[in-house]
C-alpha positions in Angstrom: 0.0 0.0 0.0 1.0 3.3 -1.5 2.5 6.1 1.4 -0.6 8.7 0.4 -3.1 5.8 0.3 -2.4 5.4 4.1 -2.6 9.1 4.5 -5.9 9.0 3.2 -7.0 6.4 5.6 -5.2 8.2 8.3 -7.6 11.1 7.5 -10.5 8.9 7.3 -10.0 7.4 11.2 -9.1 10.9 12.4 -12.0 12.4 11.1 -14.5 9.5 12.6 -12.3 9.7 15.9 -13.3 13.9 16.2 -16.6 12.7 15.5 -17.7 10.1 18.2 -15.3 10.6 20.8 -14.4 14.3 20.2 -15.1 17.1 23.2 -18.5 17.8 21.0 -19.1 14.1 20.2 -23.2 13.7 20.4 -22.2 10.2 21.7 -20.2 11.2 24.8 -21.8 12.6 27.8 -21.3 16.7 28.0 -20.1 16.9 31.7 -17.5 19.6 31.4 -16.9 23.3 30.3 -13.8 24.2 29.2 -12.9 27.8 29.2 -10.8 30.1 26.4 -8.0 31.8 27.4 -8.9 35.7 28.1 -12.7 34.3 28.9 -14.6 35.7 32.2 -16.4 33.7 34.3 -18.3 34.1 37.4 -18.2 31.8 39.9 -19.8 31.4 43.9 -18.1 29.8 47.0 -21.6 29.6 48.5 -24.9 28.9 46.2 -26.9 30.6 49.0 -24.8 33.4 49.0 -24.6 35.9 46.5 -21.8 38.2 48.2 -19.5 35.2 47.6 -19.0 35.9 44.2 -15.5 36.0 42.3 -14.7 36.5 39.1 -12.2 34.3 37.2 -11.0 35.7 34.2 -9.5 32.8 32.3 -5.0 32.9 32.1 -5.1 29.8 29.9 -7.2 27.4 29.0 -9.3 26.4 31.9 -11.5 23.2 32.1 -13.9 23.4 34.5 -15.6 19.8 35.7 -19.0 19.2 36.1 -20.2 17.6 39.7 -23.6 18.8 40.8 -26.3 21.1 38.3 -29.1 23.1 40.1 -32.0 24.1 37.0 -34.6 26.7 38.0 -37.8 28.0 35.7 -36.7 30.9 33.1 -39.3 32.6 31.5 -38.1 33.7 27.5 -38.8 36.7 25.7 -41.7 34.9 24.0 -43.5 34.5 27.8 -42.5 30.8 27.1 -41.3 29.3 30.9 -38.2 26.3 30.5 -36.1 24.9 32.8 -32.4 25.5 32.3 -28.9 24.9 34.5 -28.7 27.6 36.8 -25.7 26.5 39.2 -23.3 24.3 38.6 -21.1 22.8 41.0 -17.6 22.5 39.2 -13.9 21.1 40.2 -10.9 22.1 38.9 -6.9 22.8 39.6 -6.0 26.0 41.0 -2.7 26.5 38.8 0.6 28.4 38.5 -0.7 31.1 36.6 -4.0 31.8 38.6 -1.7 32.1 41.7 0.3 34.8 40.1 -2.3 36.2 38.8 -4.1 36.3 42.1 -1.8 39.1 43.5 -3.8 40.1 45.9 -4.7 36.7 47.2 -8.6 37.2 47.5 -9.4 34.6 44.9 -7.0 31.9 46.7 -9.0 32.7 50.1 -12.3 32.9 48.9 -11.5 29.4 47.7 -11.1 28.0 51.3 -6.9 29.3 51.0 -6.2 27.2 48.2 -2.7 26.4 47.1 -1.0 26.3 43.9 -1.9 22.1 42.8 -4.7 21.7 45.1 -8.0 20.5 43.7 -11.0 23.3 44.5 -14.8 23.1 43.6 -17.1 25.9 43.4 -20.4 27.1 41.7 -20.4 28.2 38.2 -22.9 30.5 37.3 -25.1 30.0 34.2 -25.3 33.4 32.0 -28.7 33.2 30.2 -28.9 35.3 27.3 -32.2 36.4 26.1 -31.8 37.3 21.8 -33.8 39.5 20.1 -36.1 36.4 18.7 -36.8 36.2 22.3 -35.2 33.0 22.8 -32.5 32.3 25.8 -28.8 31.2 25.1 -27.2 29.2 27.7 -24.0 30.2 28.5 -21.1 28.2 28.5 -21.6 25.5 26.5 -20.5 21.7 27.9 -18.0 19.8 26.1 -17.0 15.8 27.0 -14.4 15.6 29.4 -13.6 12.2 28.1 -13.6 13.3 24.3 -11.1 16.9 25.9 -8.8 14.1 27.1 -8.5 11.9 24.0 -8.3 14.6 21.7 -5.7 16.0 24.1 -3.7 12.6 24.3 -3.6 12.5 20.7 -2.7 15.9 20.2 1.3 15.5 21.0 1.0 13.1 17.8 -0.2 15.3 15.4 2.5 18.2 16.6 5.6 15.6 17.0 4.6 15.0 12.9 4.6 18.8 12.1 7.3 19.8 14.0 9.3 16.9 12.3 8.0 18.2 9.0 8.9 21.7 9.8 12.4 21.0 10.8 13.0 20.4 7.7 11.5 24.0 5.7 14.4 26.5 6.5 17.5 24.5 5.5 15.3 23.4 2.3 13.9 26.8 1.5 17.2 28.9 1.7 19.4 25.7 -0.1 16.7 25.0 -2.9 16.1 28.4 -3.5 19.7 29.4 -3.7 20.6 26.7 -5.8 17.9 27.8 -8.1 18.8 31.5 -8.7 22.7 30.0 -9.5 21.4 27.2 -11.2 19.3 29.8 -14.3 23.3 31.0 -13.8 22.1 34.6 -16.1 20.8 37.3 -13.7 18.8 38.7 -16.8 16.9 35.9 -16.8 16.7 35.4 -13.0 15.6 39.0 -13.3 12.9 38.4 -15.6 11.6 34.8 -14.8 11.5 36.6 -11.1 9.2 39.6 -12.8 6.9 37.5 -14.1 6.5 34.3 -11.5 5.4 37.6 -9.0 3.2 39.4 -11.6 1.4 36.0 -12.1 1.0 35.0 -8.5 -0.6 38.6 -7.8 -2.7 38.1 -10.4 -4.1 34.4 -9.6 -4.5 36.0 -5.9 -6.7 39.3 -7.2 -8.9 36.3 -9.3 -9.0 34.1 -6.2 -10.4 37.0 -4.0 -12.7 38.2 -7.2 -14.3 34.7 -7.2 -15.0 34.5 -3.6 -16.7 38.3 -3.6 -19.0 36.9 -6.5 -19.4 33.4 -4.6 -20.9 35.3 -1.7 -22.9 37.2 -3.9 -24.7 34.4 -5.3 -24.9 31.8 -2.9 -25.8 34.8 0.4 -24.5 32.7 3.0 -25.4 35.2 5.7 -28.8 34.7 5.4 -28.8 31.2 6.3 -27.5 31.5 9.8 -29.7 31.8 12.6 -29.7 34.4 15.3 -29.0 32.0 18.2 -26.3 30.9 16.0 -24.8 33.6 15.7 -25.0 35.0 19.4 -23.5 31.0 20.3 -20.6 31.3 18.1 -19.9 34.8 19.0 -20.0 33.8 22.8 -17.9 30.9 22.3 -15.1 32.3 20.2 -15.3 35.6 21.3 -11.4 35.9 23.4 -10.2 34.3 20.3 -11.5 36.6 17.8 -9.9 39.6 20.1 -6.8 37.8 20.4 -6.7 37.8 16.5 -7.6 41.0 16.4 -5.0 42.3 19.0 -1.9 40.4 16.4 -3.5 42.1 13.3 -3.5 45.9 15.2 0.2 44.8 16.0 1.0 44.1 12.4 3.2 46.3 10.2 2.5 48.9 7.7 3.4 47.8 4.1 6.0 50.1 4.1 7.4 48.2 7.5 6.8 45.2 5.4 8.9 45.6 2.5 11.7 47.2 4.7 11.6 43.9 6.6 11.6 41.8 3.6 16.2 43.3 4.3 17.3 41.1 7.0 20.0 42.9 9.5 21.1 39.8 10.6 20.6 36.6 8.2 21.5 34.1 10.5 19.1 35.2 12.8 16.2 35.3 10.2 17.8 31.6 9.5 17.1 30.7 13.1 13.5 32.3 13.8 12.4 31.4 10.4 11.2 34.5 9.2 10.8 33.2 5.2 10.7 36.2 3.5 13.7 37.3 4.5 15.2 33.9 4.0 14.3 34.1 0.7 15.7 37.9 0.2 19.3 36.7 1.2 19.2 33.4 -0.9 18.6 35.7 -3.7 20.7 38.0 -3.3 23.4 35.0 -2.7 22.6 33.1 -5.4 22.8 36.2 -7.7 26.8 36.7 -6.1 27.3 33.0 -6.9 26.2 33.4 -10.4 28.9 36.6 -10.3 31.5 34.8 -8.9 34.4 32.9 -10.9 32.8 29.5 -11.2 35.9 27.2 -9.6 35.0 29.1 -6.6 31.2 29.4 -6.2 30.7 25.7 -7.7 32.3 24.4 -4.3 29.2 26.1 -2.3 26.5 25.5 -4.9 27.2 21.5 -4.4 27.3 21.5 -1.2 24.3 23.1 -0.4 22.6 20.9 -3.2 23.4 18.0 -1.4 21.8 19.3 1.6 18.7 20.2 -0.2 18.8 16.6 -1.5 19.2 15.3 2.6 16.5 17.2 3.4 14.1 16.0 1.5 15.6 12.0 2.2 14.5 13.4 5.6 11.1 14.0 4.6 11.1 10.1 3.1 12.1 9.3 6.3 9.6 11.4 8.1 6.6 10.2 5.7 7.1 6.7 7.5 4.6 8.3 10.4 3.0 10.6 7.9 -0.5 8.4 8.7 -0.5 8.5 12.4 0.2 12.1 12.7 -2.7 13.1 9.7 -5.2 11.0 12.0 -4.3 13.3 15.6 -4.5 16.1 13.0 -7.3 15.5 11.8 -8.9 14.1 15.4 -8.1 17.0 17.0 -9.5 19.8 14.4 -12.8 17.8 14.0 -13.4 17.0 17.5 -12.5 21.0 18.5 -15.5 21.9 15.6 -18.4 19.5 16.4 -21.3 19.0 14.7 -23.4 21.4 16.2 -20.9 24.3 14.6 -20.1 22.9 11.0 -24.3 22.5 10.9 -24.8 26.1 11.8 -21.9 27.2 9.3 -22.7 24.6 6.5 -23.7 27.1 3.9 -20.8 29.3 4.4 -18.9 26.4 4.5 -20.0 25.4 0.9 -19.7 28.7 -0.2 -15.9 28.8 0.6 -15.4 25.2 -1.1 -17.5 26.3 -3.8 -15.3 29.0 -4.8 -11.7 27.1 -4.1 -13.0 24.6 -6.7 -13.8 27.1 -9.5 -10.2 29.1 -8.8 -8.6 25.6 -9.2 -10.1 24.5 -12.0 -11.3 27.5 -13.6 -8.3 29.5 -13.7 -5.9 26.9 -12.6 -6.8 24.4 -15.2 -6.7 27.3 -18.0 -3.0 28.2 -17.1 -2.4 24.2 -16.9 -4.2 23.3 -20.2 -3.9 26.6 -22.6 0.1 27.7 -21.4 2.0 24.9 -20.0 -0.1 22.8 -22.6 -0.7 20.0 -20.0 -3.5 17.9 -19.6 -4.9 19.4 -16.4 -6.5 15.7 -15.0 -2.1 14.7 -15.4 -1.7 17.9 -13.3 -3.9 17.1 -10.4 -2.1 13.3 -10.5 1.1 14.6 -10.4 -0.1 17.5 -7.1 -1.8 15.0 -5.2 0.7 14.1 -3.3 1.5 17.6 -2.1 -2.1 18.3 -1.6 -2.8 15.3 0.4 0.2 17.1 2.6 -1.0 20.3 2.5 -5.0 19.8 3.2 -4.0 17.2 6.1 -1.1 20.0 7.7 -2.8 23.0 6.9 0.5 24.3 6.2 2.1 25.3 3.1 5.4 25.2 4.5 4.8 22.0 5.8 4.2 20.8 2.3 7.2 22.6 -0.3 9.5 19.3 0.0 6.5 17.5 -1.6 5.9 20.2 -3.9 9.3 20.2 -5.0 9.5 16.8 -5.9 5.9 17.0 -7.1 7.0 19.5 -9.8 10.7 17.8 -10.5 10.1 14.1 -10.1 6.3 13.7 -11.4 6.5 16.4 -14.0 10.0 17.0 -15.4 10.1 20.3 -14.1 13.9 21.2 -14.5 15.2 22.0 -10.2 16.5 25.6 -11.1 12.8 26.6 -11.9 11.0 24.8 -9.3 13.8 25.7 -6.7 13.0 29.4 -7.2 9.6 29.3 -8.4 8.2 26.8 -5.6 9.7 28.6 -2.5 8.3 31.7 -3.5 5.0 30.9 -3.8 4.9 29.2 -0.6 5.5 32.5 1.0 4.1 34.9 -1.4 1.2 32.9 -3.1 -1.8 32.2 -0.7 -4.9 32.2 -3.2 -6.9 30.4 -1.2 -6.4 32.4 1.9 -7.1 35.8 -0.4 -10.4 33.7 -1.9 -11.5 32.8 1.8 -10.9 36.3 3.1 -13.1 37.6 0.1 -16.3 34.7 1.1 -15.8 35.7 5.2 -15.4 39.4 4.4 -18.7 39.7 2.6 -20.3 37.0 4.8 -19.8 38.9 8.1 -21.1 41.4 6.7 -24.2 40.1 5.1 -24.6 38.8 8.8 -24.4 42.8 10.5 -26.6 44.0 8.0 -23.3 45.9 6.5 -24.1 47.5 2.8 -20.9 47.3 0.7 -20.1 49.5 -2.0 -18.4 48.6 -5.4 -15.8 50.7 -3.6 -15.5 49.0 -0.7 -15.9 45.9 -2.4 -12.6 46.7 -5.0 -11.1 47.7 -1.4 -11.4 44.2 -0.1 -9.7 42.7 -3.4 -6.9 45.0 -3.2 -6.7 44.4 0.9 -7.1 40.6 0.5 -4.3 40.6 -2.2 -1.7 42.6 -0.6 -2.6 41.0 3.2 -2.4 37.6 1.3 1.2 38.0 0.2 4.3 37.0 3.2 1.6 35.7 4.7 2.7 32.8 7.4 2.2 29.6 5.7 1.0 28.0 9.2 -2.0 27.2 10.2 -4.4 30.1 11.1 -2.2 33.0 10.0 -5.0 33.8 7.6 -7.6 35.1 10.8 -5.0 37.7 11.4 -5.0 38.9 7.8 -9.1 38.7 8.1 -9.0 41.2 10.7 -7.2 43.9 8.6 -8.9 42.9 5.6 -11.9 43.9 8.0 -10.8 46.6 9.4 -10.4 48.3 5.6 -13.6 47.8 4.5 -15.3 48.9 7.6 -16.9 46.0 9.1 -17.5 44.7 12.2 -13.7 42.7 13.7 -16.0 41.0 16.0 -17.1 38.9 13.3 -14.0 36.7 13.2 -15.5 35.3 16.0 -18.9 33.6 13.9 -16.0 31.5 11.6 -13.3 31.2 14.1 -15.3 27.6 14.6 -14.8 26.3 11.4 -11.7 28.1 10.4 -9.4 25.2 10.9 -11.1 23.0 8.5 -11.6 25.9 5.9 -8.1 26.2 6.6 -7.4 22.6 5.1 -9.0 23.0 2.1 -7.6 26.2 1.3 -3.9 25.5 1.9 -4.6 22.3 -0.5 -5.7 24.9 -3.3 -2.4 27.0 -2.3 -0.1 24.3 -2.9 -1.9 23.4 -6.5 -1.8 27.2 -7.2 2.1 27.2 -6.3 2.9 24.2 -8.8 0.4 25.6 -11.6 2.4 28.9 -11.7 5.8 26.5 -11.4 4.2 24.6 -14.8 3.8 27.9 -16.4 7.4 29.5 -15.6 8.7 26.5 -17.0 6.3 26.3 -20.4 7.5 29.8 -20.7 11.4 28.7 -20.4 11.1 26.5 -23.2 10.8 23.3 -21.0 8.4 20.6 -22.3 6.6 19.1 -19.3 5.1 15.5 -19.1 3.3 13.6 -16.2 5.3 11.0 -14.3 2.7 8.3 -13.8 2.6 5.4 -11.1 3.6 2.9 -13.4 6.8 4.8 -15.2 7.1 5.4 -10.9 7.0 1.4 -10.3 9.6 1.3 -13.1 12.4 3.3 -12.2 12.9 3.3 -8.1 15.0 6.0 -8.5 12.5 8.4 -9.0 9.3 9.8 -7.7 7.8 8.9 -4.2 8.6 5.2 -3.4 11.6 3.2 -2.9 14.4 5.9 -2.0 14.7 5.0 1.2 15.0 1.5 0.6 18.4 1.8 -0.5 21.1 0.4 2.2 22.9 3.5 3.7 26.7 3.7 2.5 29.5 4.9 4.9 30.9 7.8 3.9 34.5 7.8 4.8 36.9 11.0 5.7 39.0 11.9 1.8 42.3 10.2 1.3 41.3 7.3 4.2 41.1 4.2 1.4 43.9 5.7 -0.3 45.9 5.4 3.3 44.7 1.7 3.7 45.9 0.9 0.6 
């Protein structure tokens, strides 16, 4: 069984794992509340007492379990009398950071002088919210302890597999990229091959954020949410929304932007990972190497090919748990949604999906088909790998080994395009994030009751564009990018909050489109070169071990021994 088939039944179990035994599982029983960072809640020492009262506001993620629920009549909007939870007698650990945040100590001794460690219960109280339909929201929502605790056991799987994967992306990005500005050797044509891989990833990104403005428009997926849905998933994600909200006022200008794109220190930029810099000083070091007499820039150029060509041995090595990880991945992001939130946010949901799948095969399978003259169905064959990578990660980064040998091993890209095209667009390319910022943009504000002008609408294309590009290709760096694209065309930040729930899956299918953009705009700088590109199938793959995705690692390792040792044995 092929690597990617197991990937795809490592998504599979993860996906029915979040399902039934996720924190939101309708099988499991809903017997704790787990609080947001930067969340307030209200708490009593004494049910009978209402001077007892403190208020906890939430210094990490708190989870708060359920021993004891007191319900008492409430009487709607609509004259309509229900019973709901009240009180609810809750235990939980008085941590580290609630001690220092305590500084005063009150909160530790109304707690009966709790300790940092110790074990305390108290009353939570219920918050019932009464909507302008009348109805009453319950506030907060219980979760599964149980599901909390297998979701967070699985959790360390799905990171160990990323952070493996991501140990990889700096030594590859700054050795593949240099090797590919020496390897095209001319800096005229560095300079123009550069020109026009940019000019064609703006434009793909203005078309993807174009598409998702008129997807919106169509389909009006603001219309379909209800108001109790809307005041639930603003409740719930509201501390994360502000959090987002808080990196995006933090951001730089653009002018702050293209100043940083200079590192002062590239070893540092090396070390924190900062890619756009990374990529400036490859450049600019590949363009010296191309300047330099050859006998003594050809020492550096192979070396730091051969490291590009560890790396991505690594990343063989590294696919081995590729499955396991995809499943906690997966696990963890569908158990954290739930059912009840990807029901309320199914339209919007479609919407987004709606639009990814006209960008890729609307204007992705037109550059395929009509300039790289490639059939686009042998296109998608040859990026499935990389998008199986992407779509499971949610990372772009995560997935430019693949996309390298995507591009070079399954369609005969030559390395000194792909290793300057392919980096780039990892870092500069993010269609799908620009398409999804259009959709939520117009979506928010379809839910406010916010009237758009053609204005403000062009505004959001041109925001969504230029947010889009450096964008971290990690997952959830497009929320902070929402919020400015927000912010510009005047509606409501708070909004983040309504698709903060659903974001991480969104998030899946959008970096999958990202990655097929990235290798569609590699095909096209390479028809353009004069190179004539051909799909490496599975069965020329079975043939010849030494390329493509299987097999290279089954070679036996050979010691590598110091220079001039066998000629001293001898």
């Amino acid at each position: 069984m092929k690597i990617y088939t197991k990937i795809l039944i490592g998504m599979a179990v993860g996906a029915i794992i979040g399902l039934t035994l996720g924190p939101k599982s309708s099988f499991l029983t809903h017997d704790s509340y787990e609080i947001d960072k930067g969340t307030q809640v209200t708490l009593l020492t004494d049910k009978d007492n209402p001077e007892s009262e403190i208020t906890i506001r939430a210094t990490e993620p708190l989870s708060l379990r359920a021993q004891q629920t007191i319900m008492r009549e409430v009487t709607d909007g609509n004259g309509k009398t229900q019973e709901l939870p009240s009180l609810v007698r809750v235990k939980f650990k008085f941590t580290k950071k609630m001690g220092l945040a305590d500084k005063d100590g009150s909160m530790s001794k109304a707690l009966g002088g709790a300790k940092v460690g110790d074990k305390v219960e108290a009353w939570l109280v219920m918050q019932h919210r009464k909507l302008d339909s009348g109805e009453l929201l319950v506030l907060p929502v219980p979760v599964s302890a149980i599901g909390s605790t297998i979701v967070a056991v699985l959790a360390p799987v799905g990171k160990l597999f990323m952070r493996l994967i991501k140990m990889v992306i700096v030594p590859l990005v700054f050795c593949s990229l240099l090797v590919g500005v020496a390897g095209l050797g001319d800096v005229r044509k560095l300079g123009r091959l550069g020109g026009r891989t940019l000019l064609l990833y703006m434009m793909t990104t203005a078309a993807a954020v174009t598409i998702g403005l008129l997807a919106a428009h169509i389909v009006q997926p603001g219309n379909f949410v209800a108001e109790k849905d809307k005041a639930a998933l603003v409740a719930s994600f509201e501390s994360a929304a502000s959090g987002k909200v808080d990196a995006a006022v933090e951001s730089p200008t653009m002018v702050e932007n293209i100043l940083n794109i200079i590192p002062d220190n590239p070893v540092a930029s090396l070390s924190s990972g900062n890619m756009l810099q990374i990529i400036f000083f490859a450049f600019i070091f590949g363009i010296a190497l191309t300047i330099l007499d050859k006998k003594r820039s050809q020492q550096v150029i192979t070396l730091l090919d051969t490291v590009q060509h560890a790396m991505i041995l690594i990343i063989h090595m590294v696919m081995a748990v590729a499955p396991f990880g995809v499943a906690a991945l997966i696990a963890e992001v569908v158990g954290q949604s739930g059912v009840s939130i990807l029901s309320a946010l199914l339209v919007y949901s479609l919407t987004v999906v709606l639009g990814l799948l006209v960008l890729a095969a609307g204007v992705y399978g037109g550059l395929v088909k009509f300039v790289a003259k490639l059939p686009f169905l042998d296109f998608l064959k040859a990026a499935r790998p990389t998008q199986l990578i992407a779509f499971s990660t949610s990372s772009s980064s995560a997935a430019l080994p693949i996309t390298l040998e995507c591009a070079e091993q399954n369609l005969g890209i030559s390395k000194s395009v792909s290793s300057f095209v392919i980096p780039l667009g990892s870092t500069v390319n993010m269609d799908g994030t620009a398409l999804y910022q259009g959709v939520a943009a117009l979506f928010i504000a379809q839910v406010f009751d916010v009237d758009l002008t053609i204005g403000a609408e062009l505004g959001i294309v041109f925001a969504a564009t230029a947010a889009s590009i450096g964008a971290a290709g990690v997952p959830g760096a497009g929320m902070i990018t929402l919020a400015m694209v927000l912010t510009s065309a005047g509606i409501p930040t708070v909004g983040v909050a309504l698709i903060l729930g659903v974001d991480r899956l969104l998030d899946m299918f959008r970096t999958a489109v990202n990655v097929t953009g990235d290798l569609a705009v590699t095909a096209v700088m390479a028809s353009t070169e004069g190179e004539k590109l051909k799909y490496f199938s599975t069965d020329d793959d079975m043939k010849d071990k030494t390329r493509g995705f299987e097999g290279r690692t089954d070679r036996e390792p050979v010691p590598i021994e110091p220079e001039g040792e066998a000629e001293r044995e001898a």
